[in-house]
LOTIVO-591473 format. One record per residue (C-alpha): x, y, z; residue in one letter. Coordinates in steps of 0.02 Angstrom, whole numbers. Last residue first. Example, Ala and Ser with C-alpha at 12.3 -4.5 7.8 and 13.67 -1.06 7.14 Angstrom:
2
X, Y, Z, r
684, -53, 357, S
615, -225, 390, A
END
This chain:
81
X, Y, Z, r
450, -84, -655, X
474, -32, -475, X
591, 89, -515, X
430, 161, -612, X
334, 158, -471, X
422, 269, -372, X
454, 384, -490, X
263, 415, -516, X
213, 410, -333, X
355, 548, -283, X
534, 511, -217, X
566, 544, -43, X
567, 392, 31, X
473, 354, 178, X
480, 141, 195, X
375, 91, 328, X
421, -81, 458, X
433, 50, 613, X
571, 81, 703, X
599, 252, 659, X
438, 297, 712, X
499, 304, 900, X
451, 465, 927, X
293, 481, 866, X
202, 644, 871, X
339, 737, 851, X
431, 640, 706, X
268, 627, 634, X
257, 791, 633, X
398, 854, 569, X
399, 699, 440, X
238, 778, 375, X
306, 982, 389, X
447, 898, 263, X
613, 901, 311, X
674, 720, 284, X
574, 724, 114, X
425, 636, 103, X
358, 615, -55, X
307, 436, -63, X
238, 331, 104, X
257, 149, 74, X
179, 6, 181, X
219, -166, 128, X
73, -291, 170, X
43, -406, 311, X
-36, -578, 300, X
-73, -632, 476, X
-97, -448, 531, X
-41, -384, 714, X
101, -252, 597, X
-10, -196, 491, X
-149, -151, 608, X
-1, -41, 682, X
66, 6, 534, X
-100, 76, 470, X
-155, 167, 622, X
41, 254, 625, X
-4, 332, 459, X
-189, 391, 527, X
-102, 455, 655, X
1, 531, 537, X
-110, 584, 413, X
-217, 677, 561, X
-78, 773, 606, X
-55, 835, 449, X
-227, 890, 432, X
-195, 980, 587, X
-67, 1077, 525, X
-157, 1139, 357, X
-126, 1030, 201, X
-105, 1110, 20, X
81, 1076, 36, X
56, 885, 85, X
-33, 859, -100, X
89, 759, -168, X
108, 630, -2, X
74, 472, -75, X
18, 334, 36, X
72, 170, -63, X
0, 0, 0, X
END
């Protein structure tokens, strides 16, 4: 499952906050599944206000089993390929 994060810039703070607890929702369903999935989230830069948050709101995301790469959707999927 890709979470794409084009449209961060149009997002007001507590949007943001919202994605990532609704980020942190998905890993953690994820992670008590029998079959789990991989969990991308695309276009997020090590600066961007989403990492900021998430960073804030959960510390120890670092650990979790989500790639954040920077690259957007499109590029993404075409390493894939």
């Amino acid at each position: 499952i890709i979470i794409d994060l084009a449209f961060e810039h149009l997002m007001s703070a507590k949007e943001l906050n919202s994605l990532a607890g609704q980020v942190c929702r998905c890993y953690a369903i994820n992670r008590r599944s029998s079959v789990p999935f991989a969990l991308v989230v695309t276009g997020c830069t090590e600066n961007s206000r989403f990492m900021e948050e998430i960073r804030r709101s959960f510390p120890d995301f670092a650990r979790w089993q989500v790639s954040f790469v920077a690259e957007d959707l499109e590029h993404h999927l075409a390493a894939l390929a």
